[in-house]
N, C-alpha and C positions, 0 to 999 in steps of 0.2 A: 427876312426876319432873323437872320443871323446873330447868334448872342442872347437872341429872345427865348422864353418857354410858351408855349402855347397847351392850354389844357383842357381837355372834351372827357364827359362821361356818355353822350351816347350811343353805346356799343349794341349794334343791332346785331350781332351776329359773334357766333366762338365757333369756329370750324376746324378742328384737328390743331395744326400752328397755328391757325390765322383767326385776327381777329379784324372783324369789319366795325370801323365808325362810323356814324352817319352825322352830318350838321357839324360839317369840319369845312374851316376857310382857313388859307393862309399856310398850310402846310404842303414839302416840298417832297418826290421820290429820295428815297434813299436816305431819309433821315432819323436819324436815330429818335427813339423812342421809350419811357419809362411807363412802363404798367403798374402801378399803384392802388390795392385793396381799399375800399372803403366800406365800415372806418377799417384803419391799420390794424394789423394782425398777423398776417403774413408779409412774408419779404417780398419788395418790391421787384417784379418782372422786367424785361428787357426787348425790346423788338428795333425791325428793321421797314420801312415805308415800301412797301414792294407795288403800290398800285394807288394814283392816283383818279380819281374819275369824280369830277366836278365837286358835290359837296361830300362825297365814300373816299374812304381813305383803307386801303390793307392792310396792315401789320403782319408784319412774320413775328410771332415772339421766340423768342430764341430755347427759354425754358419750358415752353409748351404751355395751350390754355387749361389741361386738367385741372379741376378743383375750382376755376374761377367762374362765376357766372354774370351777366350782361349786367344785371341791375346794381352790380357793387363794385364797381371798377374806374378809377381815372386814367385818362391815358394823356402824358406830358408830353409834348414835341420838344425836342432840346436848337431846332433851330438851324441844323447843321448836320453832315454826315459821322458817323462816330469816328471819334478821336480814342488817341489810347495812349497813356505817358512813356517818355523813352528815355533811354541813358542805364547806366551798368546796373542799374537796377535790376533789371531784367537776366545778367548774369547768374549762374548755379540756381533757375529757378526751373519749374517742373508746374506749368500751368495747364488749362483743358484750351479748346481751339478759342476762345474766344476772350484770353490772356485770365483766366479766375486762375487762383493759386490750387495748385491739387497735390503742394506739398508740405499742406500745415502751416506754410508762412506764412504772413502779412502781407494783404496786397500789394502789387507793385503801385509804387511812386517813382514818378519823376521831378523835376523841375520845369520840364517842358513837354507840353503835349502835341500829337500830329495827327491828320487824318490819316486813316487806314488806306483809303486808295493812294494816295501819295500826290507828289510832283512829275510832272513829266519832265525828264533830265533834258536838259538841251543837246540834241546833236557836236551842235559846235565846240562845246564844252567838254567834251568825252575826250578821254584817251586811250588809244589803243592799247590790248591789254599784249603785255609782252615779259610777263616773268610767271616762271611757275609754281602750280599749288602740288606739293607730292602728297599721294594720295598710300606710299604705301605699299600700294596693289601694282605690283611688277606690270601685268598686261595694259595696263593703264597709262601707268608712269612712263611704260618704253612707248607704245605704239600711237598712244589717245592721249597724248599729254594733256593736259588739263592746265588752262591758262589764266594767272587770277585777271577778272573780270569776265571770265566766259563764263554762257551759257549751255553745258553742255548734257545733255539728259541721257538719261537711261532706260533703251526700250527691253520690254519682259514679255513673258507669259505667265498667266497664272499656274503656280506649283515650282516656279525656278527660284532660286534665293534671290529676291533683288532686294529684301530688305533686310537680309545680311549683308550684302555687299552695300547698300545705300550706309545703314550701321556703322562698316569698316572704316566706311570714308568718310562717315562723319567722326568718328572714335581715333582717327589716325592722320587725316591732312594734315599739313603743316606749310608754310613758309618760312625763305629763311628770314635771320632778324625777332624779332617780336611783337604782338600785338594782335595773335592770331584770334580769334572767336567765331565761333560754330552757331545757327538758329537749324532747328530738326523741327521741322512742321511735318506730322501727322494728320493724317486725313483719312477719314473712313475706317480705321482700323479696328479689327476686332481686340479684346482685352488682352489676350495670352500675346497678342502683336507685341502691343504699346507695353506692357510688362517686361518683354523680349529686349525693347529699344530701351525703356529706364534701367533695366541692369548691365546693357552694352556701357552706355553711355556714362554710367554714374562718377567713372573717373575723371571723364573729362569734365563734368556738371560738377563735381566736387573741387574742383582745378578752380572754378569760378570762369570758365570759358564756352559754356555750353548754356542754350536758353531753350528750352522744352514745351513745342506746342503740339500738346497731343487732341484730336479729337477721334472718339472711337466711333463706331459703326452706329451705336445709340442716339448718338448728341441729335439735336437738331440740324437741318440740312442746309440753315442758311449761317449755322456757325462752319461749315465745311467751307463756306462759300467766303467769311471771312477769314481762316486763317491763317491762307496763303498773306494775305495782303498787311494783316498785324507782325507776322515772320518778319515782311519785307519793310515794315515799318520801320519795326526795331534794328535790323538790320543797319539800313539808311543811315539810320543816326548813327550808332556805332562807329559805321563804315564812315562817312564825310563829316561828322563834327567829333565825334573821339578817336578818327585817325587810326581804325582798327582795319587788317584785312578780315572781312568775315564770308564763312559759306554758308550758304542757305541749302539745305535737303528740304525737298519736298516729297512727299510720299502718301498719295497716291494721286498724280495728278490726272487720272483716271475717274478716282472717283469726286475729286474735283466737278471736273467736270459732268459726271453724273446731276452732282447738286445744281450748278447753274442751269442743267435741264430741265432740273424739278421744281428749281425756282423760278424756270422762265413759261412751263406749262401752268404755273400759278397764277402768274402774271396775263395769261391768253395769251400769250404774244405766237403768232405762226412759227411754226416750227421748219427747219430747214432739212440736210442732211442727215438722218437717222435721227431724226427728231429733235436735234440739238438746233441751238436758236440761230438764226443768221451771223450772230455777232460775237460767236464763238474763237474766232482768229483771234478778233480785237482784244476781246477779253483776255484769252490766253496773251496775246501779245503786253498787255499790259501789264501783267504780271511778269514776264522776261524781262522786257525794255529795263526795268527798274535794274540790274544789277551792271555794273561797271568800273570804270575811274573815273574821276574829274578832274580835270588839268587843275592843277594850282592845289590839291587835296592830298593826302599821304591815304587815305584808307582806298578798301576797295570791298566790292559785293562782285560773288559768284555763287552760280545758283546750279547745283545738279538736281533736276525732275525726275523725280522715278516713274513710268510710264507702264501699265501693263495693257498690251495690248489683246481686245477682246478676241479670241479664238485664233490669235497669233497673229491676226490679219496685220501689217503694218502701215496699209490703207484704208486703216479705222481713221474715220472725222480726228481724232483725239492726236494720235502721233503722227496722221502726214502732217495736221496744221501745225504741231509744235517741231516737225523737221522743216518749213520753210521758215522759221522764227530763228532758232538757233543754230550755234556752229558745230554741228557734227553731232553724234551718238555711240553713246554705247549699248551695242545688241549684245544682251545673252540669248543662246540659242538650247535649244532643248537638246539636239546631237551633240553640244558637246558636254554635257550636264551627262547624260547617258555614257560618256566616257569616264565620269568620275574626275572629272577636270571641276575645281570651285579656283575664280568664280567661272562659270560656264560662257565665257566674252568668244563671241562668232570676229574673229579679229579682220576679218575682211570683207565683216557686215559694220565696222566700227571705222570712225572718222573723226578726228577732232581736225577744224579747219583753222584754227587757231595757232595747233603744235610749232609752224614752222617760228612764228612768233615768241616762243616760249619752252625751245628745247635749242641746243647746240652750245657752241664756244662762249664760255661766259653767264653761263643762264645753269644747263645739265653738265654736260660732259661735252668734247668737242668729236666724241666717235657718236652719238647721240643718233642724228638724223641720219646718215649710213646706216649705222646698225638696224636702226627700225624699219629702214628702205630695204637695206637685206632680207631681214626677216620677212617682212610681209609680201617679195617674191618670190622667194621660197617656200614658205608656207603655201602660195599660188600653186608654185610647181610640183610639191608635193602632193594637194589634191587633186590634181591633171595625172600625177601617177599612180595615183590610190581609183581614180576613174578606170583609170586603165588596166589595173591590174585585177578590178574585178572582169574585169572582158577577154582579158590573154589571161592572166594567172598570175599570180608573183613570179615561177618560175622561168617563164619570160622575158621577162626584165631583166635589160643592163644592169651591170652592176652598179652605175652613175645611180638608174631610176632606182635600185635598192636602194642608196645611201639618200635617195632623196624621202623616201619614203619612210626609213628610218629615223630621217631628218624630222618628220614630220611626230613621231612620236616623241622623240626625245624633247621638242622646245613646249610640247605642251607636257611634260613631266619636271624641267629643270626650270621654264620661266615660268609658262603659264599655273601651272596651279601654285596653290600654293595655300596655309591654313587661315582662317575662318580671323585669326587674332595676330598672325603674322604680319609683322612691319617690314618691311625692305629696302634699304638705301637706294639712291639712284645706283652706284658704283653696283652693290650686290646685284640689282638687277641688269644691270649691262652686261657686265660678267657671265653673268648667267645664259645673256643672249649671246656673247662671244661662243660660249661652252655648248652649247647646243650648235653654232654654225659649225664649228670646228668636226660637226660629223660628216659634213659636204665638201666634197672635192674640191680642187681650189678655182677651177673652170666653173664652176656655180656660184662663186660672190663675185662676181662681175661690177658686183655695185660699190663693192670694200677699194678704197687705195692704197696699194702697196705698201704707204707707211702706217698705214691704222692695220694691215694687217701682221706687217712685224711686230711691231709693238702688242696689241692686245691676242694675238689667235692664239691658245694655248696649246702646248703641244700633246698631242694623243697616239696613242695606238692603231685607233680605225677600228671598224664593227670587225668582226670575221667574217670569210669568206667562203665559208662552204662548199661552195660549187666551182671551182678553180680561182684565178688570178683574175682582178678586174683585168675587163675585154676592154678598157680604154686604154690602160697604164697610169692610171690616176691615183698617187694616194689621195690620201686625207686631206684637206685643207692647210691644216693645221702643221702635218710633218711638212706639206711643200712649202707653207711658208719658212719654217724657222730653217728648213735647208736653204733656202735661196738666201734669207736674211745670213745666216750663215758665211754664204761664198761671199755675200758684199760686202764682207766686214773681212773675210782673208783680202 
């Protein structure tokens, strides 16, 4: 019945969202749905098919059934799953999850409409994603590159900023070239949230580069459920027929998923894994799948998920399934937030599997992949000396394990933190990773080659030494190198 309307009035039942018909033939799950007062008077309502059962049909209404009653109601089937129009329309707009304007403008128009769940991309079609999206955010940009077409999410806990930092990175990525554009879907958020993200965000939404799908904690549970997927819509198009690179934020893909539970307990369907429905992967999977390149295409979709996981577990149903989906994550951790480090990034709980693809010669810097390999074994090594020195003492400790330890405070003061609105070139944050190695002796960058470290190691002083003369004979990194570079050049 595709293209058709099909129209029943009788409504045996209003229960909270749902409304039940009864003496319905011909209608299919998941089809969009217009609820119609009779006679007219009010504006017409909205729903979703959640439950077929021979001549009963469910309705989820999206505005909820207060105010309406059984005996005055039409209910239209449009024939099809909901569609929703796409193209730059959709640019500097500020809508609720279920694409309604919520900033005074004129609804969106397109020229062309698409369903909300999408196409499934063809494998074969795909191309590897291999250039980078800078995010800005030093610990990112050096360690978890971020690669356009990846999918790379963001696990949390509740009370850590991730939706500051999800904000940053929507308010500051970029690629080079032009064409960039940003979709921020909102999900579950409370008000003071989504008020937080329309004043982050307003310069880039005023740029005509940002597209605003906010739904707050209120809305209905099956607009939660669509607004990942209208994000990914607009998206799409953008991304392969206007030849834009764009990134999708999603935020709260938690309580996401919350709603599919509550839509799938509506539905009776058996519950699985903490009550979430069997087909939880897939879902989430479908919603990933969708971001990438397509060979023969100029645009591209990358999607960062903000994740918070319930009581820190990160073997919650919700982020193992979206860690076998995607490439790599980024963990904020509550130890290092308690340090007064923003963003609070567990660097060696972090992974982008993509990065080698999308940092080095020609792409970042050509000290790139080094330096981050340095850092993140040192940073190793430095908490193997921070273990230890709670069980012997600091006092203990070689002077190598002081500098290493030292090491350890310093890269999360000069790279890792850094402010709330703070941008940062690739160069400034390399730099800044050189400047924090340069406190380790030159027997600890093992990973550095002789000529990345003539070239970049800056020359320093060294910490002081308190307790007599290093027991190696080690200076600094930094003085060994420019001495040795030094004699190679007499």
């Amino acid at each position: 019945m595709t293209g058709a309307a099909l129209s029943y009035d009788d409504v045996r039942e209003l229960r909270g969202p749902l409304l039940v018909l009864g003496d319905a033939a011909g209608v299919g799950w998941d089809e969009f749905a217009t609820v119609e007062p009779t006679p007219p008077g009010e504006p017409p309502r909205h729903g979703l098919v959640l439950e077929v059962d021979r001549d009963l049909v469910t309705v989820q209404v999206l505005e909820g059934t207060d105010g309406l009653t059984p005996g005055g109601l039409q209910v239209r089937f449009a024939g099809r799953p909901l569609h929703v129009p796409v193209g730059d329309g959709w640019l500097g707009r500020v809508c609720n999850g279920r694409g309604e304007p919520l900033d005074g403008g004129p609804p969106v128009t397109g020229g062309t409409v698409m369903p909300v769940n999408g196409w499934p991309l063809n494998p074969v079609h795909r191309e590897p994603p291999h250039e980078p999206v800078l995010t800005g955010i030093s610990v990112i940009d050096a360690l978890t590159t971020l690669v356009r077409g990846q999918k790379l999410p963001i696990f949390s806990v509740p009370g850590l900023p991730h939706l500051t930092v999800a904000t940053q990175i929507a308010a500051q990525a970029s690629v080079e070239g032009t064409g960039f554009r940003v979709v921020f879907a909102a999900m579950g958020m409370p008000h003071a949230d989504i008020a937080t993200v329309r004043d982050r965000l307003e310069e880039r939404s005023a740029a005509g580069e940002l597209v605003l799908l906010l739904n707050s904690a209120d809305d209905p549970v099956i607009e939660r459920v669509l607004t990942p997927r209208i994000a990914l819509t607009v998206a799409e198009h953008l991304a392969y027929a206007d030849g834009h690179d764009v990134l999708v934020v999603m935020a709260d893909m938690t309580s996401y998923a919350e709603a599919v539970r509550e839509v799938s307990a509506a539905r009776h369907e058996i519950p699985a894994r903490r009550g979430y429905p069997g087909y939880l992967y897939s879902d989430l999977a479908g919603l990933y799948e969708r971001c990438g390149r397509v060979r023969g295409r100029p645009g591209s979709v990358t999607i960062v998920p903000v994740l918070t996981m319930p009581g820190g577990d990160i073997t919650h149903p919700v982020p193992d399934l979206t860690g076998y989906i995607t490439e790599g994550q980024v963990v904020l951790s509550p130890d290092v937030a308690a340090r007064g480090v923003y963003p609070p990034v567990d660097v060696l709980s972090s992974l982008s599997r993509l990065m080698r693809s999308g940092a080095g010669p020609g792409r970042t810097r050509e000290d790139h992949l080094d330096v981050a390999a340095q850092v993140m074994a040192s940073i190793a090594r430095a908490r193997r000396v921070a273990e230890l020195a709670e069980l012997i003492g600091t006092g203990a400790l070689s002077e190598t394990d002081r500098r290493c330890l030292r090491y350890g405070t310093v890269v999360e003061e000069r790279l890792f933190h850094q402010g709330t609105d703070e941008r940062r070139t690739m160069d400034d944050t390399l730099d800044r990773a050189w400047s924090a190695l340069a406190e380790l002796p030159l027997q600890e960058l093992a990973m550095l080659p002789p000529a990345l470290l003539a070239h970049h190691l800056p020359a320093t002083d060294g910490p002081p030494t308190p307790d007599g003369p290093d027991d190696t004979g080690a200076d600094t990194a930094a003085d060994t190198a420019t001495d040795a570079d030094a004699r190679s050049r007499a």
